[in-house]
N, C-alpha and C positions, 0 to 999 in steps of 0.2 A: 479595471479589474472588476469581475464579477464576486457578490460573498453570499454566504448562506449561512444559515444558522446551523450548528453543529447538534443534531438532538434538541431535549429539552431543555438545551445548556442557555447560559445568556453570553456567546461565545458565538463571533460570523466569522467562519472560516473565507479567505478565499477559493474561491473552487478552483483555481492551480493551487495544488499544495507543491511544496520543495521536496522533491526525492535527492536522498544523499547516501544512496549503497556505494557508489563508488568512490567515496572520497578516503583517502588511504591506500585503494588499491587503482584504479583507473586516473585516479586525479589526484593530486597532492595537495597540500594543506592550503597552499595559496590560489590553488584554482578553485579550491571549497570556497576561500575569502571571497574572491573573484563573483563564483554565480550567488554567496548568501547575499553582497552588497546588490548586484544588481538585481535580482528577484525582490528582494527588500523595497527598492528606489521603485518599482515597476509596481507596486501593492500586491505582492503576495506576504501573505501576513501567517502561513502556513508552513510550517517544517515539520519531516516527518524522517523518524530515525529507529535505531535499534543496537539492543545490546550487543546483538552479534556484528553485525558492519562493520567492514565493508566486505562486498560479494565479490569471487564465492567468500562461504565462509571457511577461512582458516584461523589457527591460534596463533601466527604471527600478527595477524590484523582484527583478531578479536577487538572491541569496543575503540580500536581507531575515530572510526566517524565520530563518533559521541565527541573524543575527544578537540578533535575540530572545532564541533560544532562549539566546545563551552570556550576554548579558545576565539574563537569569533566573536561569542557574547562578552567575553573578557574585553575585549579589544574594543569593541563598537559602544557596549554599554546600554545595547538595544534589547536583553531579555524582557522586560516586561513587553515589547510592542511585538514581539513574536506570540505566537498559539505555539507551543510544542510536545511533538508528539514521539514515543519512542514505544518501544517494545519489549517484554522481557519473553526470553526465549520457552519452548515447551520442554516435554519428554525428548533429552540427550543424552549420551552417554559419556561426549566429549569430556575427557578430564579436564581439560585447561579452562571449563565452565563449572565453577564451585565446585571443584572436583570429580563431577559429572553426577552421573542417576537424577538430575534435574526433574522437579514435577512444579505444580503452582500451590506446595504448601507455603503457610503463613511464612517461617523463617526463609525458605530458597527466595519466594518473593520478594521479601524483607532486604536479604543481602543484596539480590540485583539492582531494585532499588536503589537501595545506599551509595552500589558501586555506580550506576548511570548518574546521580544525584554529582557525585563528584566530579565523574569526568566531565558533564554539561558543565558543569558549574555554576550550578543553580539550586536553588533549595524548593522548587518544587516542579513538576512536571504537568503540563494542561490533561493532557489524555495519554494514559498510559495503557498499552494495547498487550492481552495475551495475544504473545505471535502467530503461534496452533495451536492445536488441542493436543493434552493432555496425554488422552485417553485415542484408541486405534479408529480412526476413519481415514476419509478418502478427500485426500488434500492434497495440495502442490502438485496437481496435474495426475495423480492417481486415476483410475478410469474406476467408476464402481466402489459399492461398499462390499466387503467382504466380512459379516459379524463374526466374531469371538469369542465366543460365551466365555472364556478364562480371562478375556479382558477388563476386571473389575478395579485393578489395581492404579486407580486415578482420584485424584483430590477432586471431592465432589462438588458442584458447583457451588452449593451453599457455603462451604469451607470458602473456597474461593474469594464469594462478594464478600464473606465475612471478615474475611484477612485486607482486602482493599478497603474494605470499608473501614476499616480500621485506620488504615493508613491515608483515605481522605481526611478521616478525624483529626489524627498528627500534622496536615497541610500539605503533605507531600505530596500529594496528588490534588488534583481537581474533577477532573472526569476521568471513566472508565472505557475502556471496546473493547473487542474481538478480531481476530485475524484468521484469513486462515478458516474460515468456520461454515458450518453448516445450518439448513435451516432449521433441523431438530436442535442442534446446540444454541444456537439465539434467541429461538422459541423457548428454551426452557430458562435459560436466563433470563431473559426476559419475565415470563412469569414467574420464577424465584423472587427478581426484584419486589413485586407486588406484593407477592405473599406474605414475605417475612421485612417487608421496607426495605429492602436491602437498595446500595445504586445502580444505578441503570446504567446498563452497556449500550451508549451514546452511539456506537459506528460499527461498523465494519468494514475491515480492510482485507478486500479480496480480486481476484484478477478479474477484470470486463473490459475485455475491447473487441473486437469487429469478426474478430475469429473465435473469440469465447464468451460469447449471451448467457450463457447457463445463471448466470446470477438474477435474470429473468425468471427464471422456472423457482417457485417458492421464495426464496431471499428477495427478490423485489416488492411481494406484497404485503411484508414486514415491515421493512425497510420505511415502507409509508405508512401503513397504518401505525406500528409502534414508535416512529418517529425516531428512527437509528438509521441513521442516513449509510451509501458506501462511499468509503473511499476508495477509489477505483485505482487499483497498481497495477502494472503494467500495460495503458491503454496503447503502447504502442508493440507491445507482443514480442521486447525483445529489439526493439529495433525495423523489424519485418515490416511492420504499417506505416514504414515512412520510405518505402521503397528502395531504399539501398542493396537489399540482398536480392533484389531481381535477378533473373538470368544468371544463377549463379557467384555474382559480385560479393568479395569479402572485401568490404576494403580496409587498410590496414589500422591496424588500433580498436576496431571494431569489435564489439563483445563478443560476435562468434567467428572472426578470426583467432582470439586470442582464447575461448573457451568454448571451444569444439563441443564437450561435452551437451550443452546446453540445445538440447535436441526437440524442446517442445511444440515447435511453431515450425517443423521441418518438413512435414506428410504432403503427401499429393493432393486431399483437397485441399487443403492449406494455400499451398501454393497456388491450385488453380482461385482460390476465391481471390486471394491476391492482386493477383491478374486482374480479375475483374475490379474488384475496389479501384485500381489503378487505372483502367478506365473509363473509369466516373470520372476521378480528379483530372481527367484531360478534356473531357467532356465537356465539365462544367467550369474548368480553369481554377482547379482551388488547387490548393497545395496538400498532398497527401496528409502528411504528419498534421496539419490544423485539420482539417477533414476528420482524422480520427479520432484526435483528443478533443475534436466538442462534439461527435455524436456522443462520445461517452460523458461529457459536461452538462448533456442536455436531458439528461435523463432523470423524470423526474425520482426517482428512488436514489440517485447521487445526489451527494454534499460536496465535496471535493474528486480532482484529478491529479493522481500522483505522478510527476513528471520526474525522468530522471535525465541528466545529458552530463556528457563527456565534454564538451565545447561550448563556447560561450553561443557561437552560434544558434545550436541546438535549442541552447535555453531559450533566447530569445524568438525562436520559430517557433517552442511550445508557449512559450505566457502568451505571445502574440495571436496565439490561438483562439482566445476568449472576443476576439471582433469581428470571428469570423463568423456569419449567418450561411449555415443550412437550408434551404427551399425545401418545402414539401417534395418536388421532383427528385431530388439529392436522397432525400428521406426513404422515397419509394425505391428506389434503385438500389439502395442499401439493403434493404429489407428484403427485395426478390433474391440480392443472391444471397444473402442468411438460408432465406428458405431453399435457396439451391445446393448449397452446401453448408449446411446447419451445423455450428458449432463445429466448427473442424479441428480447432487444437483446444479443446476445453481441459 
């Protein structure tokens, strides 16, 4: 296994980090035991989770994963040798989320907290991540900003550090990120931090893999100069960059066999860049899914890669990932068809 330092932290992340959206809804609590033991034994020392999980999100599966997860540390006895990471949610209206109107004032913080605190079963969290923003941009696959000058009705960032900082004070936390975010939004936390001492937003957890660069264009040269690494979700785009949904193919159990809806990765260049990727890995004999999750491993502006699987197999094709080498030739040929079909499902 490969590590990285996480930010300014004194904290080396694996760079496979554990993705665990499905556990509660795709997977059950013993196949959660299942991939946290062997990801564990394998050195990833990386888990990354969220108030809302498991995906999609419903209120019958609301804070499920979490609960897993503290059940696993209950059972194992391994919390201190994990890094863990979770997320408290944005602007929702869901009731069955602290009755909903959810923003990131000090108390909503507060009580999600409390309640993640419990179901982990843990008394303090490594890097606790705003999910999204607050406040109205263009996230989760939104094309474009669209402003709103009536949009002023969001906890301002300074509130924000000042409410987590607080609660690094209390121990509950250890470090801070962002999710979800933009490069105006990390830019200005970022210099918040400075200004008023506040803590630093260590990471970013936002989507980069082979069909969406965009975190290239401003957020990468952040990312290295301000020493707020990404963590990269989604590098396999959905399932898409490991070539199962070729030629039409759902196969069964599969995330978009079973949620149609999930239509981001579905467009005609999409698909033709596909194509091409998948002709490199015959080319050069690599196996797609490593192919994808260590160009996104390799980048210098990444800290970790967030892997999720349904199979144990799965698992073990992504950690396995980390021994696979890229060739400059591998490299270029990536690159040509970016530039031939640039970002196609950003």
């Amino acid at each position: 296994m490969n590590y990285k330092k996480l930010g300014n932290t004194d904290l080396y992340v694996s760079t496979i980090c554990l993705g665990t959206m499905t556990w509660g809804e795709q997977n059950t609590q013993k196949e959660g035991f299942e991939q946290m033991d062997y990801a564990f034994s394998n050195g990833v020392n990386f888990w990354d989770t969220a108030e809302i999980y498991s995906i999609p999100m419903r209120e019958e599966t609301y804070g499920k994963t979490e609960k897993i997860i503290g059940n696993w540390f209950e059972k194992s006895k391994k919390r201190k040798e994990v890094i863990l990471a979770t997320k408290v949610c944005g602007n929702t209206s869901n009731k069955y989320i602290r009755g909903g109107g959810n923003n990131f004032g000090k108390k909503k913080i507060g009580l999600a907290l409390e309640e993640s605190l419990k179901r982990l079963k843990t008394d303090y969290i490594d890097l606790y991540q705003l999910h999204w923003p607050e406040r109205n941009t263009n996230f989760f696959g939104k094309h474009g900003y669209e402003h709103d000058e009536d949009d002023n009705d969001w906890t301002s960032f300074e509130e924000i550090l000042e409410s987590l900082d607080q609660f690094i004070n209390q121990g509950k936390i250890r470090y801070i990120g962002l999710s979800n975010e933009t490069a105006w939004g990390l830019s200005k936390f970022l210099e918040l931090s400075k200004l008023k001492k506040l803590p630093k937003m260590m990471s970013v957890q936002n989507p980069y893999n082979l069909l969406n660069r965009t975190y290239e264009v401003g957020l990468a040269e952040i990312s290295i100069r301000e020493k707020s690494g990404l963590l990269a979700y989604s590098p396999l785009a959905f399932g898409y960059l490991t070539g199962k949904y070729r030629n039409n193919n759902l196969p069964e159990k599969s995330r978009m066999k079973l949620f149609k809806d999930f239509t981001r990765y579905k467009n005609e260049n999409g698909q033709k860049a596909i194509e091409e990727y998948y002709k490199i890995t015959k080319k050069f004999n690599i196996d797609f899914t490593q192919m994808s999750l260590k160009f996104c491993e390799i980048q210098p502006f990444t800290t970790s890669v967030i892997i999720g699987a349904t199979t144990m197999q799965q698992l073990k094709t992504n950690i396995e990932s980390v021994n696979v080498t890229l060739s400059n030739e591998i490299i270029d040929e990536i690159n040509k068809i970016q530039k031939k079909y640039p970002n196609p499902c950003p």
